[in-house]
N, CA, C and O of each residue as an XYZ file, in Angstrom:
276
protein
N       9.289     16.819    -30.128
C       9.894     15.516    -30.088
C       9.119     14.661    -29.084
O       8.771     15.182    -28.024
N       8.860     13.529    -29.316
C       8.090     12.244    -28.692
C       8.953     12.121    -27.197
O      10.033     12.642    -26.922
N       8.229     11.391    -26.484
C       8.582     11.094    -25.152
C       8.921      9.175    -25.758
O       8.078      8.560    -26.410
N       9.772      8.796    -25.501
C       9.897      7.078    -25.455
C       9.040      6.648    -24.032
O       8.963      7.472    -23.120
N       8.417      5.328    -23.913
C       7.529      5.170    -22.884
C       8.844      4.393    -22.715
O       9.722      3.938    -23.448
N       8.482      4.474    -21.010
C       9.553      3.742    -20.069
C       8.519      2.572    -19.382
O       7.313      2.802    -19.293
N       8.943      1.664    -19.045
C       8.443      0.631    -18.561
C       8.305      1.378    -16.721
O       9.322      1.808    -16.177
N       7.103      1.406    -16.092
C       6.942      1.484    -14.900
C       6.315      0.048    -14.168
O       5.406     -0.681    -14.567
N       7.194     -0.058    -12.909
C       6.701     -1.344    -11.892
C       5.141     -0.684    -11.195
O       4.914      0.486    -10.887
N       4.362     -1.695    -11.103
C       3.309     -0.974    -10.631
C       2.862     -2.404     -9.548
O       2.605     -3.595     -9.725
N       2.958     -1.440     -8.356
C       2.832     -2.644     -6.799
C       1.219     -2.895     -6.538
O       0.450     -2.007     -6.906
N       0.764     -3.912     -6.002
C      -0.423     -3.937     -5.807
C      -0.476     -4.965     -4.007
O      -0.454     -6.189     -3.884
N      -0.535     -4.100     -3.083
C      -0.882     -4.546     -1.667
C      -1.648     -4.305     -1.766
O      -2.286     -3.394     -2.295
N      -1.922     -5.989     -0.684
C      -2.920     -6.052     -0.193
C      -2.981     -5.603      1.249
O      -2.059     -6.004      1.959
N      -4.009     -4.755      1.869
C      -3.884     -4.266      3.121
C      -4.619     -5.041      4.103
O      -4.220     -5.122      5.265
N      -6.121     -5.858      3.520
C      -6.794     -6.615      4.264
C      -7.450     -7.429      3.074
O      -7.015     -7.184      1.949
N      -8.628     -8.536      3.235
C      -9.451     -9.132      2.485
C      -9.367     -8.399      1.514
O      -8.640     -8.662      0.556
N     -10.261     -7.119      1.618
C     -11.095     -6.766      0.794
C     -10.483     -5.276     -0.126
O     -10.833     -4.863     -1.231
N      -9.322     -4.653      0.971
C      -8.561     -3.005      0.263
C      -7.390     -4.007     -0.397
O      -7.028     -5.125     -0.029
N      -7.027     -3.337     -1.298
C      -5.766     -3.522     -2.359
C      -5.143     -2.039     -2.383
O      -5.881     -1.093     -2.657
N      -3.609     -1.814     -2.058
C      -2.995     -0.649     -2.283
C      -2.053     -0.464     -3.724
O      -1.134     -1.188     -4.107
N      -2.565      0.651     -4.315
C      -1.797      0.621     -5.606
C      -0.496      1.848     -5.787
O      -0.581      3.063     -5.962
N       0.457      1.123     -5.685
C       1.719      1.749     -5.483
C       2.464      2.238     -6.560
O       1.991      1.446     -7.375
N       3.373      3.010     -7.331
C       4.558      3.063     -8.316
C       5.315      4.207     -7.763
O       5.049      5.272     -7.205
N       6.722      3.339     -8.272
C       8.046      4.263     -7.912
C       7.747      4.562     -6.159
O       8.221      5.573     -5.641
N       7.094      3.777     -5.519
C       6.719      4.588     -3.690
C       5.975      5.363     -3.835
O       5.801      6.051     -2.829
N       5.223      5.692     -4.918
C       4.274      7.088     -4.379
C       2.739      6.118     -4.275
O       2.407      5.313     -5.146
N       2.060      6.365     -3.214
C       1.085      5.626     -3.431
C      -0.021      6.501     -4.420
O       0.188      7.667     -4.755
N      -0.802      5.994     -4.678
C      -2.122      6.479     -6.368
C      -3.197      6.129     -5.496
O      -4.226      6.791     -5.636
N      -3.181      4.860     -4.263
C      -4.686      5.468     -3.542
C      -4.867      3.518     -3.254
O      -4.129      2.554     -3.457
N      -6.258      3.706     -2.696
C      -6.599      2.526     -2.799
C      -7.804      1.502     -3.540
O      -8.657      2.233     -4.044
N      -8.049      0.383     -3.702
C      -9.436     -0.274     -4.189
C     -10.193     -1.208     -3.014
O      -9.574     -2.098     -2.431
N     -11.190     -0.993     -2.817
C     -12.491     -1.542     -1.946
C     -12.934     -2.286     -2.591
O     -13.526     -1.894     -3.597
N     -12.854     -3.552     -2.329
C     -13.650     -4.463     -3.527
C     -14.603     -5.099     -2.795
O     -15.137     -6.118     -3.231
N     -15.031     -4.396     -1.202
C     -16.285     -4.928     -0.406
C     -17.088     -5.171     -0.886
O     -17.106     -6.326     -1.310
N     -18.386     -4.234     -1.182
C     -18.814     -4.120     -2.387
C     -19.247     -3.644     -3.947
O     -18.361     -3.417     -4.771
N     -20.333     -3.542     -4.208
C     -20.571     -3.551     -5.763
C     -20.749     -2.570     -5.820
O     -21.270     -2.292     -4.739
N     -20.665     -1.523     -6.521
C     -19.213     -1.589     -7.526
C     -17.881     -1.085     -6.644
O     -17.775     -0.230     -5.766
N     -17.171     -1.748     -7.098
C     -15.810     -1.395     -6.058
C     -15.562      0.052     -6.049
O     -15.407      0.729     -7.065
N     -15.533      0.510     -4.772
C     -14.987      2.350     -4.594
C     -13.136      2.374     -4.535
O     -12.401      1.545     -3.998
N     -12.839      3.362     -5.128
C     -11.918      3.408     -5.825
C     -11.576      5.268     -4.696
O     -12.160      6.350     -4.749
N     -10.352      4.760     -3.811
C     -10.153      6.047     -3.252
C      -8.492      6.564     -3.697
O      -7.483      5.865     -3.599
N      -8.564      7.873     -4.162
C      -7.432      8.585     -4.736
C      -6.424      8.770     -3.556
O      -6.923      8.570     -2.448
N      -5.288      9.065     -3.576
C      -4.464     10.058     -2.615
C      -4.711     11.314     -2.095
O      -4.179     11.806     -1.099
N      -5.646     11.869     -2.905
C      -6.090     13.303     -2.569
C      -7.298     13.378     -1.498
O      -7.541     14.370     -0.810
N      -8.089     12.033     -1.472
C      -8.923     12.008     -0.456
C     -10.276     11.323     -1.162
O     -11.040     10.507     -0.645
N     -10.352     12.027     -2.782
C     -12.171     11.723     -3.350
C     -12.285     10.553     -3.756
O     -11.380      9.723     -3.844
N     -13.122     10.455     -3.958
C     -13.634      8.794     -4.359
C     -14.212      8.784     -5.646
O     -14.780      9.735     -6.182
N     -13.967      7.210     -6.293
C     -14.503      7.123     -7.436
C     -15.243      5.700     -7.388
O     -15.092      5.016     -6.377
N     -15.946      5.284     -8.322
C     -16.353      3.780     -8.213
C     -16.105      3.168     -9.731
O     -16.006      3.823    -10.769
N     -16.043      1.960     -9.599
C     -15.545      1.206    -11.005
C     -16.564     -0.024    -11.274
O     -17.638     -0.087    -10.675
N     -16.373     -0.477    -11.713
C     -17.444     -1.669    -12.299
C     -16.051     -2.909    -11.921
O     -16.399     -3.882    -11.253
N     -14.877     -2.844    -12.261
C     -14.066     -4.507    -12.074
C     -12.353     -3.424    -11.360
O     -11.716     -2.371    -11.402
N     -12.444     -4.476    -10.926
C     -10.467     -3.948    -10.496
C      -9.840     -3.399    -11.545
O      -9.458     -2.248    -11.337
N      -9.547     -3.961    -12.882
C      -8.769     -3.070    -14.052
C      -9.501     -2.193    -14.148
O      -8.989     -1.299    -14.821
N     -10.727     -1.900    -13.732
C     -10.963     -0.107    -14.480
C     -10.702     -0.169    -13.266
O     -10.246     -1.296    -13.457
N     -10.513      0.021    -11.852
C     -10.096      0.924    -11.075
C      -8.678      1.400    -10.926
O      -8.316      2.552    -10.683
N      -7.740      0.063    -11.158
C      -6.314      0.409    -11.767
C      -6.831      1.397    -12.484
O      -7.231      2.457    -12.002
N      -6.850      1.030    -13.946
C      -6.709      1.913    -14.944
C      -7.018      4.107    -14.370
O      -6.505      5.202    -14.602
N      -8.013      3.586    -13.676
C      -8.839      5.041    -13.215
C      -7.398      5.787    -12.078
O      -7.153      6.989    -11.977
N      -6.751      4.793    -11.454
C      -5.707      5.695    -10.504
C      -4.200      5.424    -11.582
O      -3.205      6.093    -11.305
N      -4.153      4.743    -12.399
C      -3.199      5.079    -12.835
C      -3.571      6.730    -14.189
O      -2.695      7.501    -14.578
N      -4.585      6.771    -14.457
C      -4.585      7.869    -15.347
C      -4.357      9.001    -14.093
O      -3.329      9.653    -13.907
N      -5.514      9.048    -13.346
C      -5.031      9.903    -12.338
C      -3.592     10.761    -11.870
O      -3.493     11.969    -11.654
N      -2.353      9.531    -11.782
C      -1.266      9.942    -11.717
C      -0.822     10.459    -12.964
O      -0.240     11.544    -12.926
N      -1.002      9.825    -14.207
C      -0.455     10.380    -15.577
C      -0.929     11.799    -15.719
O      -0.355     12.417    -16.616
N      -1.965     12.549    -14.952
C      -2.532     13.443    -15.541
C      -1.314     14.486    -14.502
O      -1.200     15.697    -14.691
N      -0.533     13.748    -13.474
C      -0.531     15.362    -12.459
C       1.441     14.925    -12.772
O       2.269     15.767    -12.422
N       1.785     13.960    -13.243
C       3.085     13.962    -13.284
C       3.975     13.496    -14.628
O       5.205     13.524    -14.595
């Protein structure tokens, strides 16, 4: 049997200029560096990723969480 998708709030602080914190339900998913090119993209777990624009770095920490919960 199918899962129905539930609508999730998804927070986006800002911590300074340049970090953005990406939040849901309070658990934080990590942060985005948009210092510079290409923006580094840091998880909750500690590793890092890099993205080409802000929606793929969303996109990259929200799969992240879909994969562990």
């Amino acid at each position: 049997m199918a899962r129905k998708n539930k609508p999730v709030a998804v927070e986006i602080n800002e911590l300074d200029d340049s970090v953005s914190q990406i939040i849901i339900n309070k658990v934080i998913l990590g942060t985005v560096d948009e210092k510079d090119s290409p923006l580094v993209v840091t998880f909750a777990d500690g590793h890092t990723h890099t993205a080409d624009n802000f929606d793929n770095a969303v996109a990259s920490l929200l799969a992240e969480y879909n994969l562990h919960h």
